[in-house]
C-alpha positions as CSV (number, residue, x, y, z in Angstrom):
1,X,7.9,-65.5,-131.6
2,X,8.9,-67.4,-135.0
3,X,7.4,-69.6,-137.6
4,X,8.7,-72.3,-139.8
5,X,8.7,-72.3,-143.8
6,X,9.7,-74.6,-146.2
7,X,12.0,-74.9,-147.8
8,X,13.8,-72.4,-145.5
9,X,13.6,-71.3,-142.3
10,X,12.5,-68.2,-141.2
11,X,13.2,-66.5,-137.9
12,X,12.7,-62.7,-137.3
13,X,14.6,-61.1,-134.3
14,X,13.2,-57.5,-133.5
15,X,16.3,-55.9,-132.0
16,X,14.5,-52.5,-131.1
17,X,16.6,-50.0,-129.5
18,X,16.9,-46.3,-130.2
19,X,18.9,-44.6,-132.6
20,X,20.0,-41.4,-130.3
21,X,21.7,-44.1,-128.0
22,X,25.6,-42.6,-129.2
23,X,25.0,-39.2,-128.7
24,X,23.2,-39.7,-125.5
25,X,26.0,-41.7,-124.2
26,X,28.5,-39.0,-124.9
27,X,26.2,-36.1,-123.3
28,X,25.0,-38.3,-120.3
29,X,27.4,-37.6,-117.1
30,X,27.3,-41.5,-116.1
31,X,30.1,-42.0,-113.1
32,X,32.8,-44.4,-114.5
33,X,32.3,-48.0,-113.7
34,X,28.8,-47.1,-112.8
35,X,27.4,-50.1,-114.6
36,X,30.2,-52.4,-113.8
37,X,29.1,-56.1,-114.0
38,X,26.2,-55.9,-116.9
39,X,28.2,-56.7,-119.9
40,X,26.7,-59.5,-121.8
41,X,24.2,-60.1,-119.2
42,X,20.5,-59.8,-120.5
43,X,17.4,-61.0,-119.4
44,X,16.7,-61.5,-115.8
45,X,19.9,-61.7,-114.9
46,X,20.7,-57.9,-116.3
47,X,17.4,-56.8,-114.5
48,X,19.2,-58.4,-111.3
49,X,22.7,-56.5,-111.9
50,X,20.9,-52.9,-112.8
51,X,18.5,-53.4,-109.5
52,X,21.9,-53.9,-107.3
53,X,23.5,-50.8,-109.0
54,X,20.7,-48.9,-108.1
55,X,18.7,-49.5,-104.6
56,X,19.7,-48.4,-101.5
57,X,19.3,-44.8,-102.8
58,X,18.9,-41.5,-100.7
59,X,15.4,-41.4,-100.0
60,X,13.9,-37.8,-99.8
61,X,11.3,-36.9,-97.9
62,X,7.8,-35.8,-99.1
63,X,7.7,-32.5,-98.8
64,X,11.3,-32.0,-100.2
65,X,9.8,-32.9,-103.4
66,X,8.4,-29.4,-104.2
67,X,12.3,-28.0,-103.5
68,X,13.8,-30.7,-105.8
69,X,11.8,-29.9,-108.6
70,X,13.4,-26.7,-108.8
71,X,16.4,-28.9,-109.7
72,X,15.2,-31.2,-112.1
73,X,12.3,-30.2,-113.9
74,X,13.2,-26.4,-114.3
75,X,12.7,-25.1,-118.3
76,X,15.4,-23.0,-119.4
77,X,13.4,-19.8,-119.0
78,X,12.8,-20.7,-115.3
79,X,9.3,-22.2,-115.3
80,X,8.0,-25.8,-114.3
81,X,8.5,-28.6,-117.2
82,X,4.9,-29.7,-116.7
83,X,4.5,-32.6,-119.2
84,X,1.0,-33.1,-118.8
85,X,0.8,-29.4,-120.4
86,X,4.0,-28.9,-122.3
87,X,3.8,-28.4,-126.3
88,X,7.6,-29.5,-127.3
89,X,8.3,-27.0,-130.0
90,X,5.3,-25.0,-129.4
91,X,3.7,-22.7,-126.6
92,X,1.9,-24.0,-124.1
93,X,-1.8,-23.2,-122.2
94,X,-0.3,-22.3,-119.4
95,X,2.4,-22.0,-117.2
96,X,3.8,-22.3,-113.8
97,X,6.1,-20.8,-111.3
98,X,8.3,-22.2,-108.6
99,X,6.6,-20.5,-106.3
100,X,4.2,-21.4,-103.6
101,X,1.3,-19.6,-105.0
102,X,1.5,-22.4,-108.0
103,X,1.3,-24.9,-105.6
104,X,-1.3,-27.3,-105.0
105,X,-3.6,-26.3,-103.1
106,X,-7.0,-27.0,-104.3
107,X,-8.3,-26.7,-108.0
108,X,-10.9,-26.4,-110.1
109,X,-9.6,-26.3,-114.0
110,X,-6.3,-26.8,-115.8
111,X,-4.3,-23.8,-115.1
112,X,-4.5,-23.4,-110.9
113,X,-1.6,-25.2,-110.0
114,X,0.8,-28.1,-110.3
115,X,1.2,-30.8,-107.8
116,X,3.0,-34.1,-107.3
117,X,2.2,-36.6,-110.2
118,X,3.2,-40.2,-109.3
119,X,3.4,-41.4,-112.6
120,X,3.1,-44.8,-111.4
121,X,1.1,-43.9,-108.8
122,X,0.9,-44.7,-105.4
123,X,-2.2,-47.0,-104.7
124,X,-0.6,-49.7,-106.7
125,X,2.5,-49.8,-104.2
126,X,0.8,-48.9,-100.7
127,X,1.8,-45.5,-100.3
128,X,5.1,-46.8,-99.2
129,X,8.2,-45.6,-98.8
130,X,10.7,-44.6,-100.6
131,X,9.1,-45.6,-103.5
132,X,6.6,-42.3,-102.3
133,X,9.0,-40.1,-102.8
134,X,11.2,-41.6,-105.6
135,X,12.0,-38.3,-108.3
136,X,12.1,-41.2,-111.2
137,X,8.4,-41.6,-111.2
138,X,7.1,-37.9,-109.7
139,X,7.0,-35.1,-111.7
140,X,5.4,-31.9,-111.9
141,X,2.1,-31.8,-113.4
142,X,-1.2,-29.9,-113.6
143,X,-3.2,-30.4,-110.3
144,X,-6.4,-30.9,-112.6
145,X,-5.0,-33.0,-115.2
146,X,-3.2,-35.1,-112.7
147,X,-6.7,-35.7,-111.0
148,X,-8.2,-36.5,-114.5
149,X,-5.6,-39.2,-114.8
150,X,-5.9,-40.6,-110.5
151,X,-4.4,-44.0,-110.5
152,X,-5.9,-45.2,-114.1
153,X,-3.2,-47.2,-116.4
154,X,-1.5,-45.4,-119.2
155,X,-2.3,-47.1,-122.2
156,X,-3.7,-45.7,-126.0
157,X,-7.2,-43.9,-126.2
158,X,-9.5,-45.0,-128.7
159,X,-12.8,-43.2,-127.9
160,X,-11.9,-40.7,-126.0
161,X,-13.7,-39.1,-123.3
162,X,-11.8,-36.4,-122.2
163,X,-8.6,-33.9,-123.3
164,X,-6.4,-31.8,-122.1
165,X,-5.3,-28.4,-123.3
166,X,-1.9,-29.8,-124.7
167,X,-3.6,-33.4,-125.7
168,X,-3.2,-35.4,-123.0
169,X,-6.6,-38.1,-123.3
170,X,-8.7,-40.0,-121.1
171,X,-10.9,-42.6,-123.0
172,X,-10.8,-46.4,-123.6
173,X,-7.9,-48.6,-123.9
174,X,-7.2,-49.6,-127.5
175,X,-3.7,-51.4,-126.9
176,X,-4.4,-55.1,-127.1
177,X,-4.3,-57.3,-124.3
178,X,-6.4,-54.3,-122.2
179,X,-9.6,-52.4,-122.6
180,X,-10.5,-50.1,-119.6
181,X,-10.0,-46.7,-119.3
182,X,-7.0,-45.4,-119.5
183,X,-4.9,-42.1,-119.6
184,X,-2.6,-41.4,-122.4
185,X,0.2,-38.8,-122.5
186,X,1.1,-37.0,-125.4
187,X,3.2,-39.0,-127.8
188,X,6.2,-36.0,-126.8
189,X,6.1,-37.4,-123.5
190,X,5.3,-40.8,-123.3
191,X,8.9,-42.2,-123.9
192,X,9.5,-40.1,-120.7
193,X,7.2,-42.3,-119.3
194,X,8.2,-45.8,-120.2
195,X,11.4,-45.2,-119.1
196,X,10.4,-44.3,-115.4
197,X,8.0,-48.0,-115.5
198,X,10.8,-49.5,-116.9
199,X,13.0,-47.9,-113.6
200,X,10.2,-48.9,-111.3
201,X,10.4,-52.6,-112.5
202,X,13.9,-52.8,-112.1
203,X,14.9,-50.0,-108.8
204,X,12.3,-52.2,-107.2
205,X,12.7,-55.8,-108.5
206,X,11.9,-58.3,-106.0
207,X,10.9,-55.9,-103.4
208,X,7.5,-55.5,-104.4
209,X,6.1,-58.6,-103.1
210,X,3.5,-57.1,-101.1
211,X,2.4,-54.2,-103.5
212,X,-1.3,-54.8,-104.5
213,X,-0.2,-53.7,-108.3
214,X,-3.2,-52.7,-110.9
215,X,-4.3,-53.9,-114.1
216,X,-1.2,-52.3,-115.6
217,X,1.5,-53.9,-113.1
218,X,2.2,-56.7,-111.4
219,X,3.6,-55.8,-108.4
220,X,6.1,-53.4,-110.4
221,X,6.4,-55.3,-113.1
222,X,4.4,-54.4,-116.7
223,X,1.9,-56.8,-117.7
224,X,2.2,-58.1,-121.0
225,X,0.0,-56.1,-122.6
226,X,1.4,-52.9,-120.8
227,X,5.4,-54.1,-121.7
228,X,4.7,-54.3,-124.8
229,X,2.9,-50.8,-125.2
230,X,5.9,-49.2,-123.0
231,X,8.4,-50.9,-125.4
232,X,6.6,-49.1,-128.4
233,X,6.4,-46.1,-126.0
234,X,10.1,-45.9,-125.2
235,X,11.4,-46.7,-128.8
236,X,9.3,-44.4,-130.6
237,X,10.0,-41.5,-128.3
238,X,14.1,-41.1,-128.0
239,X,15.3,-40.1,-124.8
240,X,15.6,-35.9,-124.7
241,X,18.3,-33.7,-123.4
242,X,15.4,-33.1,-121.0
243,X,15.7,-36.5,-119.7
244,X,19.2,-36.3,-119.7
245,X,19.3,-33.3,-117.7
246,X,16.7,-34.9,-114.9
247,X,18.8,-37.9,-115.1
248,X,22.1,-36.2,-114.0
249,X,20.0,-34.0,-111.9
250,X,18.0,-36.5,-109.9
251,X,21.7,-38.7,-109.2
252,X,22.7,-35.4,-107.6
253,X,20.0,-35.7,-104.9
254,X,19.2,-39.8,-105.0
255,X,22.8,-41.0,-105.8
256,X,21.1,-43.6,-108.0
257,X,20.4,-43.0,-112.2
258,X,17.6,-44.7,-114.2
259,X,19.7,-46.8,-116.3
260,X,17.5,-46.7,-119.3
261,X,17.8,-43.1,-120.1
262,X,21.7,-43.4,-119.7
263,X,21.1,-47.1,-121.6
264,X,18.3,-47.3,-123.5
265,X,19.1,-50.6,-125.3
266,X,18.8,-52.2,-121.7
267,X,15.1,-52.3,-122.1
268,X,15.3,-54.7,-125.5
269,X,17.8,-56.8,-123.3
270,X,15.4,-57.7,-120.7
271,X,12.1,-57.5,-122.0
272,X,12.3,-58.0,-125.9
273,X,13.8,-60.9,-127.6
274,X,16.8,-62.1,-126.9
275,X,19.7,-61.5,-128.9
276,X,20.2,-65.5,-130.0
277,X,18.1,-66.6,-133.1
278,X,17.8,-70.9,-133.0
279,X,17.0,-72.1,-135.9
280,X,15.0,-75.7,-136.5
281,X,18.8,-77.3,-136.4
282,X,20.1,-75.4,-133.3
283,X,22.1,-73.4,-135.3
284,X,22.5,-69.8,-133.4
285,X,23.4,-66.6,-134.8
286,X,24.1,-63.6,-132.9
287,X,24.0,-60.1,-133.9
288,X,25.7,-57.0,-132.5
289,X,26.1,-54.3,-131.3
290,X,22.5,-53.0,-130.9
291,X,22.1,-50.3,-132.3
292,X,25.0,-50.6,-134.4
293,X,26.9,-47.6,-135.6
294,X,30.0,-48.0,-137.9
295,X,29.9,-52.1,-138.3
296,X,27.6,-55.3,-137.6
297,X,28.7,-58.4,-136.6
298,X,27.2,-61.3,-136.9
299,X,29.0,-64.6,-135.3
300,X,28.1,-67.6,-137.4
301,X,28.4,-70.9,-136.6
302,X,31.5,-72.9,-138.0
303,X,29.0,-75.4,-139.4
304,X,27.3,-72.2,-141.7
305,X,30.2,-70.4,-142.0
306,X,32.2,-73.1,-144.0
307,X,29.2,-73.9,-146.3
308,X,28.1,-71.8,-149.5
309,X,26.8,-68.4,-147.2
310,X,25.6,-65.2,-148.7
311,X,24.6,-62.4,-146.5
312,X,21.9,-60.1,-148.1
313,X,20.7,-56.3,-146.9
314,X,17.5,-54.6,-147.6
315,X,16.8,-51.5,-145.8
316,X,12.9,-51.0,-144.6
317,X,11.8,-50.5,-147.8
318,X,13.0,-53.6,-149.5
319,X,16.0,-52.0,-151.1
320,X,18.6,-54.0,-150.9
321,X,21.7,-52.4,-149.1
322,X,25.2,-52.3,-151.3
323,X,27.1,-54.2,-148.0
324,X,31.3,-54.0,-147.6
325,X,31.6,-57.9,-145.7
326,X,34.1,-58.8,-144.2
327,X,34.6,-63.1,-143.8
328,X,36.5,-63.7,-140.0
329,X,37.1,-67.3,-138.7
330,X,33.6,-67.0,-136.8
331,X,31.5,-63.8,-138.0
332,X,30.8,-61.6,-140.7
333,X,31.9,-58.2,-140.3
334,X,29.3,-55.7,-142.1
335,X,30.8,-52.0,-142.2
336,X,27.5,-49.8,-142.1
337,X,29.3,-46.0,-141.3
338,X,27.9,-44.5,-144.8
339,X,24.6,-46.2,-144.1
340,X,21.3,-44.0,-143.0
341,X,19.9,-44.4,-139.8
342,X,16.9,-46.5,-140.1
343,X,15.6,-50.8,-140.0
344,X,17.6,-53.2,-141.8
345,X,17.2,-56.8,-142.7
346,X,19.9,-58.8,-143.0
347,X,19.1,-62.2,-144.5
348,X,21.7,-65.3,-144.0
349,X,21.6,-67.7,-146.6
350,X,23.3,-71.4,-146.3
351,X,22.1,-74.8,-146.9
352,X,20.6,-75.0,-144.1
353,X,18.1,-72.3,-144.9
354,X,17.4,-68.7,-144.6
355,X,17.8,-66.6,-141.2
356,X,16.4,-62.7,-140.9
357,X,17.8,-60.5,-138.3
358,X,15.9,-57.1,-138.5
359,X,18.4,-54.3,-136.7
360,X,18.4,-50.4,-136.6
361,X,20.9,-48.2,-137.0
């Protein structure tokens, strides 16, 4: 994760997260006290907390599925949100109704009807219930194009062998760590998608003992190669007043919300790197919030803090960043409100070296 230099030290922390995470907070309808219990957790034991606040929820039944869409994957001009067809911004193939005619059914090309896509689908868990019938991972999606995809990993294609109408690829795995075939969703979409893994790994979270898993998951947790992809996934692609819409929409029927559309900085907190940079003289520095908005603060150690310290911003260019600092008995306060959204790299320089902490706003 980190190398040494001399004469400094050098320690990069990659505090991804994503930079709609204020205004979805405001437009999400999240129950007061809903998540109760996860601040300053992280890690495992944040994956435990989220995984208490949401199991146990209302199971549906199969066939209810084709019903509940209605409610949660509706467009606003009354057709099916089918992602695996969808052009955000632009006009798609095809469409579909709500109507039984559009229903799956049998097909023979993109365009005869949508069916019931488990994005993570349903070999790798048995079949079982309720994660069968679990809205966070099923969507509507072309019949055709969902039986182009099966039960293949989603990963990135490099030589592709096959495409849909709106882009969606079938081809061989270029992410490291994996090179089968896999299925990529449009990049539009696939955000949409890590988020629902990332609810799968943590709705089901030591429950999935006896799920065969795939060469994507084990049990329902992302292999390396695959966490690593969905991180890049999820941060590149915001969360959408789409997904905030499904996400208030599915609570309605399953009583239970997939906590990283409503707190997409959760994912960083359990699977990236933690929040703590240790130096080669145990010397930690934290950095928060993440994002951060109007201010940074960075809590400094008393041993640092009393020493000759300079605190230096670039932005992702190498510009360095004009900072207001404010010195408190145990931080440094950094007032950012002016500042673009974007990376920054705060460097902290002492005697004892050099630390980097790379943040976005």
């Amino acid at each position: 994760m980190y190398s040494l230099t001399r004469p400094y030290s050098s320690i990069i922390l990659a505090l991804l997260s994503l930079g709609l995470f204020f205004s979805i907070t405001i437009n999400a309808q999240i129950p007061p006290g809903y998540y109760d219990g996860t601040q300053g957790l992280s890690g495992t034991a944040l994956k435990s907390a989220l995984h208490d606040i949401i199991k146990n929820h209302r199971s549906q039944s199969y066939s209810s599925l084709w019903d509940h869409f209605e409610q949660t994957d509706k467009k606003g001009n009354g057709t099916v949100w089918d992602m695996y067809s969808d052009i955000p911004g632009g006009t798609p193939p095809y469409v579909y109704n709500f109507t039984a005619s559009d229903q799956c059914g049998t097909y023979s090309q993109e365009g005869d009807c949508y069916n019931r896509e488990h994005s993570f689908p349903q070999s790798w868990f048995n079949s079982g219930m309720p994660m069968k019938s679990d809205l966070f991972h099923l969507v509507p999606t072309d019949g055709f194009v969902n039986g182009k995809r099966g039960d293949l990993p989603f990963g990135d294609v490099g030589a592709t062998t096959w495409t849909s109408m709106n882009g969606s690829k079938l081809g061989d795995c270029i992410t490291s760590g994996y090179s089968g075939t896999v299925f990529e969703p449009i990049d539009g979409y696939k955000g949409d998608m890590a988020r629902s893994f990332f609810y799968m790994a943590t709705r089901y979270y030591s429950e999935d003992g006896s799920w065969p898993g795939s060469p994507m998951v084990n049990g329902a947790e992302p292999l390396p190669w695959a966490r690593d992809m969905l991180m890049e996934w999820a941060e590149n692609d915001p969360v959408s007043q789409k997904e905030i819409n499904r996400n208030n929409a599915v609570y309605q029927i399953q009583d239970n919300r997939n906590p990283f559309i409503d707190h997409p900085e959760f994912i960083q907190s359990i699977w990236g790197s933690p929040s703590l940079i240790i130096t080669e003289n145990s010397l930690q520095i934290h950095l928060w919030p993440v994002p951060f908005l109007d201010v940074v603060n960075i809590s400094i150690p008393e041993t640092i803090l009393s020493k000759d310290l300079s605190v230096t911003v670039t932005d992702a260019a190498g510009k360095e960043i004009k900072a207001d600092l404010d010195f408190g008995p145990d931080r440094v306060v950094i007032h950012t409100t002016t500042w673009p959204r974007g990376f920054y790299l705060f460097s902290i320089r002492s005697e004892n070296g050099v630390q980097v902490l790379r943040a976005i706003k």
